[in-house]
C-alpha positions in Angstrom: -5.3 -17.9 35.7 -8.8 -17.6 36.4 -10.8 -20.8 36.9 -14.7 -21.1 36.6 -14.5 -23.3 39.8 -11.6 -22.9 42.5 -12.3 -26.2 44.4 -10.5 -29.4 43.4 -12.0 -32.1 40.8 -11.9 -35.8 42.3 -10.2 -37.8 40.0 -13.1 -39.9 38.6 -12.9 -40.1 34.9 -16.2 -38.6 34.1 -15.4 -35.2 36.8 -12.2 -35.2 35.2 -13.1 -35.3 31.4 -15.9 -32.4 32.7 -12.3 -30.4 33.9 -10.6 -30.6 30.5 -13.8 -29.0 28.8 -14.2 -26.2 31.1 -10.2 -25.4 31.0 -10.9 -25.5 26.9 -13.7 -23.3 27.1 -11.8 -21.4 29.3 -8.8 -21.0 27.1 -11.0 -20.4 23.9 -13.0 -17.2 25.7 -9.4 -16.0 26.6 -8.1 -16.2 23.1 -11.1 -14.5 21.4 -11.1 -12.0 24.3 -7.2 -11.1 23.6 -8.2 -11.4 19.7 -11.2 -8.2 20.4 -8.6 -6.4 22.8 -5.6 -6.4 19.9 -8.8 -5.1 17.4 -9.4 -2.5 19.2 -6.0 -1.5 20.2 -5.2 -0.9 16.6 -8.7 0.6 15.7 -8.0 3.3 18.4 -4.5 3.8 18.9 -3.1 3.8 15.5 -3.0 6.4 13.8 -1.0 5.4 10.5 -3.8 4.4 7.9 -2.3 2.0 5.0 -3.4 2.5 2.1 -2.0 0.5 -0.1 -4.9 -1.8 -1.3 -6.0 1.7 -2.7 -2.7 2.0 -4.2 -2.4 -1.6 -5.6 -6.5 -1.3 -7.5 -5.1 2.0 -8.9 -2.1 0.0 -10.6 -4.1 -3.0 -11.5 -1.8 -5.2 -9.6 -2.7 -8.1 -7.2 -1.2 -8.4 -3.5 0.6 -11.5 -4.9 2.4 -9.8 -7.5 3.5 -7.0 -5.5 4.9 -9.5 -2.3 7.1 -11.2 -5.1 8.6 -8.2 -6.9 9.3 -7.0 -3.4 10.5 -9.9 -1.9 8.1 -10.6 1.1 5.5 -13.3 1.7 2.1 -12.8 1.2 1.4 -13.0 4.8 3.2 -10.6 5.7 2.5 -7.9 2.9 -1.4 -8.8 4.2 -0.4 -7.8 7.9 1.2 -4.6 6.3 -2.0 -3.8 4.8 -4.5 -4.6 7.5 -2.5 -2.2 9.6 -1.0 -5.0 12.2 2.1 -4.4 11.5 4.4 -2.3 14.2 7.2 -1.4 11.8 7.8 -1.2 8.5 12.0 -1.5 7.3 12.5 1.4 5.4 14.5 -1.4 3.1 10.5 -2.8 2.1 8.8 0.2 2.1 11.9 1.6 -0.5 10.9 -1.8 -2.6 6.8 -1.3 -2.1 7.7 2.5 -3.6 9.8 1.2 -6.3 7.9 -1.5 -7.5 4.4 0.4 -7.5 6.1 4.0 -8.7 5.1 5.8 -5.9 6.2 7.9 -3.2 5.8 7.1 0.9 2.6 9.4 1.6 0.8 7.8 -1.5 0.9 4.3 0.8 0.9 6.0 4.6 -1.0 8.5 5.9 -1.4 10.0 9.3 -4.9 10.8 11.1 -5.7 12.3 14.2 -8.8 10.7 14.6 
């Protein structure tokens, strides 16, 4: 790890309550840094677009509805359609197919761009 300062705090209270805000800040830029890195890993190098929200408004059905008829939690049907997710079981995408009467391409589709 990188530290804004490399020398050692003494260990008066007030130099070491200083230490634990710099080590938070510290930790909060390297979270929200990760958190733009993973955005635009999957804005650039995937190139699977979900489209199921489409899908769902052209059936008149709600995320919530869909996630029980096929079993899943809402969470996870939300990282399916934000394009997080790194797999799909061909087991829920079977169910997602099923339960909105559709075929695969009508949910994926795959862009060179």
């Amino acid at each position: 790890q990188h530290h804004i300062w490399n020398f050692k705090f003494e260990s008066t209270p007030v130099l070491t309550h200083f230490r634990r805000i710099v080590l938070a800040a510290e930790r909060c830029f390297c979270k929200s840094a990760k958190a733009e890195r993973r955005k635009r890993f999957y804005r650039l190098a995937m190139p699977i677009i979900i489209n199921l929200d489409q899908v769902l408004a052209d059936r008149n059905m709600k995320s919530k509805e869909l996630a029980e008829m096929v079993g899943i939690t809402e969470a996870n049907l939300s990282i399916l359609k934000s394009g997080k997710a790194k797999a799909v079981r061909f087991s829920t995408l079977e169910a997602i197919c099923k339960a909105l009467d559709c075929q695969p391409g009508d949910i994926l589709e795959y862009s060179e761009d």
